[in-house]
matplotlib code that plots the C-alpha trace (Angstrom):
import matplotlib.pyplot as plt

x = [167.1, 166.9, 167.7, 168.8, 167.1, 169.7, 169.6, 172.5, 173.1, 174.9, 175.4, 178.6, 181.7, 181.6, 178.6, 178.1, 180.6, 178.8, 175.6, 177.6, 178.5, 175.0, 173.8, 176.5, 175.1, 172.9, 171.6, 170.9, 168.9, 169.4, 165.9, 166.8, 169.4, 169.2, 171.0, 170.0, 170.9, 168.4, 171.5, 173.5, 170.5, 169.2, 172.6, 172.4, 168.8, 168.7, 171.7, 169.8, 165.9, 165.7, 164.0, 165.6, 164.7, 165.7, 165.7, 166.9, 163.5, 161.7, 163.7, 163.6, 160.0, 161.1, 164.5, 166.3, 169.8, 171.3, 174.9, 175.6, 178.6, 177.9, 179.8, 181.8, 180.1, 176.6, 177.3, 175.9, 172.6, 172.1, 173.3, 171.1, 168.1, 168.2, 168.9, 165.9, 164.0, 165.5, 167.7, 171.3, 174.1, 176.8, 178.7, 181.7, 184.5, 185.0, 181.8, 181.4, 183.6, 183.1, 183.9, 181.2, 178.6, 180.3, 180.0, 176.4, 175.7, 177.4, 175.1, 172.1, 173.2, 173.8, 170.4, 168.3, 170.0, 171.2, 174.4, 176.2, 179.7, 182.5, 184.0, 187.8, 188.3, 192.3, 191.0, 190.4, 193.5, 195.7, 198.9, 197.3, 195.8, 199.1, 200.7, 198.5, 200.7, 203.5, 201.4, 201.7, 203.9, 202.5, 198.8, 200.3, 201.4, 205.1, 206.3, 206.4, 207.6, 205.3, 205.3, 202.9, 202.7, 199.6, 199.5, 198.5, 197.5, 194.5, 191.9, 189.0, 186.9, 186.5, 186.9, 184.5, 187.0, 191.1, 194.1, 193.0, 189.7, 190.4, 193.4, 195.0, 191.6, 192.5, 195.4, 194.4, 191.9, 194.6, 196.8, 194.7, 193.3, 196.8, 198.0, 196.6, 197.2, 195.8, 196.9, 198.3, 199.6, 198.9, 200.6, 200.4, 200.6, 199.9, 199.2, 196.7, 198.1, 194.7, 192.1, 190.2, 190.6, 194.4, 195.5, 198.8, 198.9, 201.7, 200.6, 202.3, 201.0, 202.4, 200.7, 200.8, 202.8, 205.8, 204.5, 204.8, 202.8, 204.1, 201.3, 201.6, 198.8, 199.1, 196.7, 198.8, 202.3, 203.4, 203.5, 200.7, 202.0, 200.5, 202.6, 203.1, 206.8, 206.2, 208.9, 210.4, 213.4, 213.5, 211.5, 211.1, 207.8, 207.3, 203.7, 202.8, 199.1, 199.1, 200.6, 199.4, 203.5, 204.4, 208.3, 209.4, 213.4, 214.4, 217.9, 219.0, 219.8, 223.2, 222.9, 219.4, 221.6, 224.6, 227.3, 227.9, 228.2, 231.1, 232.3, 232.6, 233.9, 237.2, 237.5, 239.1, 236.5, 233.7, 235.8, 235.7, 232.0, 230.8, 230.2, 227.5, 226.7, 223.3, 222.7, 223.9, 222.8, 219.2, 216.4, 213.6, 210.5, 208.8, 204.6, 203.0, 199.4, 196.8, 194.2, 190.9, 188.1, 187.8, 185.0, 183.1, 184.8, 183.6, 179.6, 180.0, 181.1, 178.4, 175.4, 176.4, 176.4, 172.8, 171.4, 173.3, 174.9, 178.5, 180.7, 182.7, 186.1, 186.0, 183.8, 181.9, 183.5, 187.0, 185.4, 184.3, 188.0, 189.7, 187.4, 188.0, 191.6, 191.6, 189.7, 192.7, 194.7, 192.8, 192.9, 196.4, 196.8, 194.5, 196.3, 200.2, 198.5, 197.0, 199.3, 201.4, 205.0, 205.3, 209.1, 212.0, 213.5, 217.5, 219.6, 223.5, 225.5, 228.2, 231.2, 229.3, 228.7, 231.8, 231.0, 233.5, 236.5, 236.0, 238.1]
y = [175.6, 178.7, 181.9, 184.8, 188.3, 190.9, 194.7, 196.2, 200.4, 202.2, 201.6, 202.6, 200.9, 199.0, 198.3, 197.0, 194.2, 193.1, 193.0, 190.6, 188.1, 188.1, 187.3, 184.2, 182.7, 180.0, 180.7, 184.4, 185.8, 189.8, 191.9, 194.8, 198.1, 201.3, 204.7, 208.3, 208.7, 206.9, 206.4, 204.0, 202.0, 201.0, 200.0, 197.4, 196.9, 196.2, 193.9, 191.7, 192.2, 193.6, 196.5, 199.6, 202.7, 206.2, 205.2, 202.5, 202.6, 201.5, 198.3, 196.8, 195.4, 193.1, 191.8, 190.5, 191.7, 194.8, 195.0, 198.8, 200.5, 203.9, 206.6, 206.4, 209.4, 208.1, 204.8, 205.6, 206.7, 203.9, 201.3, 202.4, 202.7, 199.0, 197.9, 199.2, 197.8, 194.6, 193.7, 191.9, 193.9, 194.0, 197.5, 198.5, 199.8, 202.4, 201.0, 204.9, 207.7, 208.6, 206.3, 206.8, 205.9, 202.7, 201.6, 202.4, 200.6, 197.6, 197.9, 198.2, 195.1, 193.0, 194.3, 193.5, 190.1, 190.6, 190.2, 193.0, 192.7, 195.4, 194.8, 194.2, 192.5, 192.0, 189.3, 187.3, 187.7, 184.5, 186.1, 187.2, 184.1, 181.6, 183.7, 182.9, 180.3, 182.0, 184.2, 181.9, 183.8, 187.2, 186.1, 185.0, 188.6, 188.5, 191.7, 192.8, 196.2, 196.3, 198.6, 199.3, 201.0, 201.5, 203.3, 204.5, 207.3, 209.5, 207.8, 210.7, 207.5, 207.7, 211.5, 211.6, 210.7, 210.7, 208.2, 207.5, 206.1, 205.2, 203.4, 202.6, 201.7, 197.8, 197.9, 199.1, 196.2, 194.0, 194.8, 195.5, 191.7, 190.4, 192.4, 191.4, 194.6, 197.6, 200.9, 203.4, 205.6, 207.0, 209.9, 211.1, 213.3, 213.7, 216.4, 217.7, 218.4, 218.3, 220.1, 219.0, 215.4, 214.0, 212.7, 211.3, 210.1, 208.9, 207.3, 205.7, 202.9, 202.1, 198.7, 198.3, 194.8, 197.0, 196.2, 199.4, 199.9, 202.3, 203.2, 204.7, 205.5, 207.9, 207.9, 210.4, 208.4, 206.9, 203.2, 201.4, 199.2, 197.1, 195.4, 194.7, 193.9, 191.9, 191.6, 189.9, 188.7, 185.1, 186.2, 188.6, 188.4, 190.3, 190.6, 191.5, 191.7, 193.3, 190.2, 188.0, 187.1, 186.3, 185.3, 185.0, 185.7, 183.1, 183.5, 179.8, 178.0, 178.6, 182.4, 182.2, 180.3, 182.4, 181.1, 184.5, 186.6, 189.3, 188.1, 184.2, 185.0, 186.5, 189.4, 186.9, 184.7, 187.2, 189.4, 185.8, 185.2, 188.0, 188.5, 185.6, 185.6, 186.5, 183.7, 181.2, 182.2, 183.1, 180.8, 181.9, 180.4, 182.2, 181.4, 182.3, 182.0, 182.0, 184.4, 184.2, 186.4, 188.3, 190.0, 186.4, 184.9, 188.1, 187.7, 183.9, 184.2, 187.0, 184.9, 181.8, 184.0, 185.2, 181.1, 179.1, 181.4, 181.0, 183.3, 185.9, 186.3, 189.6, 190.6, 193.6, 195.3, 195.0, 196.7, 199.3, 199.5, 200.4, 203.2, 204.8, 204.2, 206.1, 209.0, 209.7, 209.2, 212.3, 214.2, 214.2, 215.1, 217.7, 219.2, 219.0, 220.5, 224.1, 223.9, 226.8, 226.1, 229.1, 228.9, 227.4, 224.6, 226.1, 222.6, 223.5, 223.1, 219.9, 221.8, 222.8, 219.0, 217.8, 215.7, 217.9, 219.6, 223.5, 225.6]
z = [106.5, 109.0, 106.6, 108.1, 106.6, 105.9, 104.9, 103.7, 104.5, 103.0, 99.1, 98.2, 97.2, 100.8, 100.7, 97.1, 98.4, 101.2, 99.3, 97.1, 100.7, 101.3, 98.3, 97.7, 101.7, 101.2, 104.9, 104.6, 102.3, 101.1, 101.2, 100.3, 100.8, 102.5, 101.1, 100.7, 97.0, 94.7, 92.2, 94.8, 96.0, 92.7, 91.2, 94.1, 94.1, 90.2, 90.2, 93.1, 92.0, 95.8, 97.4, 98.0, 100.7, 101.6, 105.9, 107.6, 109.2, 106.6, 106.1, 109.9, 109.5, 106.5, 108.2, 111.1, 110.9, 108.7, 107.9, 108.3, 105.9, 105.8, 106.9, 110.2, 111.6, 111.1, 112.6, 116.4, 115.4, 112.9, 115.4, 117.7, 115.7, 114.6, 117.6, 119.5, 117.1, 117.8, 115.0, 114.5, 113.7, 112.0, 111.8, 109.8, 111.5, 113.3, 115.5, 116.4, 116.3, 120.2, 122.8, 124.7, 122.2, 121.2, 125.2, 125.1, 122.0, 123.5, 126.6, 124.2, 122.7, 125.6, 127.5, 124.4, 123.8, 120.7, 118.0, 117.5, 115.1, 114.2, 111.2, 112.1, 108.8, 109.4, 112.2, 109.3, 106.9, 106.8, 107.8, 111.5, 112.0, 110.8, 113.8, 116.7, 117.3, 118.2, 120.2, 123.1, 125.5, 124.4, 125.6, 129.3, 130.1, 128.8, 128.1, 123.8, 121.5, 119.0, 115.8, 113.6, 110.1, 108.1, 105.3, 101.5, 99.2, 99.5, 98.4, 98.6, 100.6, 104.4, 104.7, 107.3, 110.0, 109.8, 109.6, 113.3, 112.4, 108.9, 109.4, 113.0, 114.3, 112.8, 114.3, 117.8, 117.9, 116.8, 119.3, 122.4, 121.5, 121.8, 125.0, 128.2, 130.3, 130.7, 128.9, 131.5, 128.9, 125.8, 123.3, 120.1, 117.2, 114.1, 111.1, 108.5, 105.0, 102.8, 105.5, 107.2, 110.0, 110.4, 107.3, 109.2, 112.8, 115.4, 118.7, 121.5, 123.8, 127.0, 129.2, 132.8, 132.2, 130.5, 127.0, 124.3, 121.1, 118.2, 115.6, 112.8, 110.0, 107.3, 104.1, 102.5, 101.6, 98.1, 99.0, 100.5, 103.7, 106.5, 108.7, 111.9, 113.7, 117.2, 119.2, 122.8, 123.7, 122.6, 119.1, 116.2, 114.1, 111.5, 109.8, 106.5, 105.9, 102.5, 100.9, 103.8, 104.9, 108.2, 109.8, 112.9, 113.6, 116.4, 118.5, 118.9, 122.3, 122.3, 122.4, 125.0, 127.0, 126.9, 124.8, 122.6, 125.6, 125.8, 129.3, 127.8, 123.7, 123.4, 120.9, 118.5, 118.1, 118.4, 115.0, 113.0, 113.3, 112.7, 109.2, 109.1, 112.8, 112.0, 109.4, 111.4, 114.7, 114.0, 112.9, 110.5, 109.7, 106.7, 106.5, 102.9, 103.1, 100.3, 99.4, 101.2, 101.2, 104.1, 103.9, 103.6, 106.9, 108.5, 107.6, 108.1, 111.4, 111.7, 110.6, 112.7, 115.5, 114.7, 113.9, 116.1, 118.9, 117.7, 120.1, 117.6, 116.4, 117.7, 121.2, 120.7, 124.1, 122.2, 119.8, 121.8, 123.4, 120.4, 119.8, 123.0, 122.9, 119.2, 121.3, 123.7, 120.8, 119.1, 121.6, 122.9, 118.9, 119.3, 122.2, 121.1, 117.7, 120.0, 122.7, 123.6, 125.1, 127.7, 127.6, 125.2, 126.7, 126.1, 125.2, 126.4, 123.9, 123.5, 124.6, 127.9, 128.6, 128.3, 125.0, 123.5, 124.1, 124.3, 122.0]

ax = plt.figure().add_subplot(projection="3d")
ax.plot(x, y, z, "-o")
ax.set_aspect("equal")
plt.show()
């Protein structure tokens, strides 16, 4: 059997897991794992009777691939470095914290023939993929209100980058994978409470087919969420990837074709339905999924794209997209954040539009 030689770099908490993926793959072997601090690379190295180094250089002659999870800022110029030397990738996410470089890392990829992977690890949870079903209309170009919500507690991990990076990143990939229009508009804002990048984040995504997006990512809130609500007019699905939950909220034929409609239900009939109108009138299907381990899927899908040329769950220019959609995102944050407002905008107030009677 073909093995596949991987470097891990980066030896922190991330990782320390993917080492352990690696390791478990009967067609991958792990060589060894890259990371400035002697301390990190040797609690890895010594657990898996590998090699350790201080440079990603000095690993490339000994492997074929390196799985790269160190921190977001660094990712461009490790990328690139393996990559000219001819090696398989595969890159936690954020690919790159500038647009720009994540398109020319792509390029690199694609002129020198080789795999290069983001890790969008909520591709893989249960709850996303049980949906795809129901994604049906969605995918031909029908018009959706999507919102958003990712959040959690500081964590003192990731502080490289902000919520953008850290946390609405997965779901911009999500969502621009689902959408099949163009963005025309973008806006956003956000705020810094600990110093430093955004800690909270707010963006807006308007698509050319009428389709809107509302994000929102804040690693600074008391309860942890991910979901995801997904909405058109004949359905309502509601994603929860935390505990890997989906529904979908249904309107039945009678009211998609009509029969509930002021100008056909007197006032009489429409007062004695509706205290269970909803119940009765609305179909849902509830999907609980099982644990799976993500992070595995992910460097499965990664090594059969390496040995036999398995197309990805994820292509590498989506990738790329979400990364340069999370740059306009920053900076339209950046510029409500210094912008000056040369005059107040003077609201009248209700007596002097007629909402209410003057005294």
């Amino acid at each position: 059997m073909e093995l596949l030689k991987i470097g891990i770099v980066g030896a922190g908490r991330l990782g320390g897991f993917h080492a352990d993926k690696v390791a478990a793959k009967t067609n991958a072997q792990l060589v060894g794992v890259v990371d400035p601090v002697l301390e990190s690379r040797k609690r890895i190295a010594q657990k898996y009777n590998i090699e350790h180094y201080d440079r990603i250089e000095d690993i490339l002659p000994s492997v074929d691939a390196v799985v790269i999870a160190a921190p977001s800022v660094l990712h461009y110029e490790l990328v690139k470095i393996a990559l000219e030397q001819g090696k398989h990738v595969l890159v936690e996410k954020p690919m790159t914290t500038h647009g720009a470089h994540a398109t020319e890392l792509v390029k690199l990829a694609e002129n020198k023939g080789l795999v290069l992977q983001t890790g969008h690890v909520e591709e893989y949870n249960p709850a996303w993929i049980a949906v795809q079903k129901w994604f049906t209309g969605i995918q031909q170009g029908k018009r959706c209100v999507i919102d958003a919500v990712r959040t959690s507690g500081y964590t003192f991990r990731s502080v490289d980058t902000g919520a953008v990076y850290d946390l609405m990143i997965h779901d911009l990939e999500l969502i621009l994978g689902l959408i099949p229009s163009p963005v025309s508009r973008i806006t956003a804002s956000g705020f810094t409470q600990l110093g430093g990048c955004e800690d909270s984040a707010f963006a807006q995504m308007e698509f050319a087919n009428g389709s809107i997006a509302r994000l929102t990512a804040s690693r600074i809130e008391l309860e942890a969420k991910r979901q995801m609500t997904i909405r058109t007019d004949f359905q309502t699905i509601q994603i929860d990837f935390q505990n890997r939950q989906a529904k979908r909220i249904k309107p039945s034929n009678d009211i998609l074709m009509g029969c509930f409609s002021p100008k056909v239900v007197d006032s009489a009939r429409m007062t004695s339905k509706a205290s269970d109108f909803m119940q009765n009138s609305y179909l849902t299907e509830v999907l609980e999924n099982n644990p799976v381990d993500a992070l595995a899927l992910e460097m499965d899908c990664f090594i059969s794209s390496v040995l036999k040329k398995a197309p990805a769950r994820i292509p590498v220019s989506r990738a790329a997209d979400a990364v340069c959609v999370a740059d306009e995102i920053l900076t339209d944050i950046k510029r409500r954040s210094f912008s000056v407002v040369d005059r107040p905008v003077t609201v009248p107030a209700a007596s002097q539009t007629g909402l209410v009677k003057s005294a």
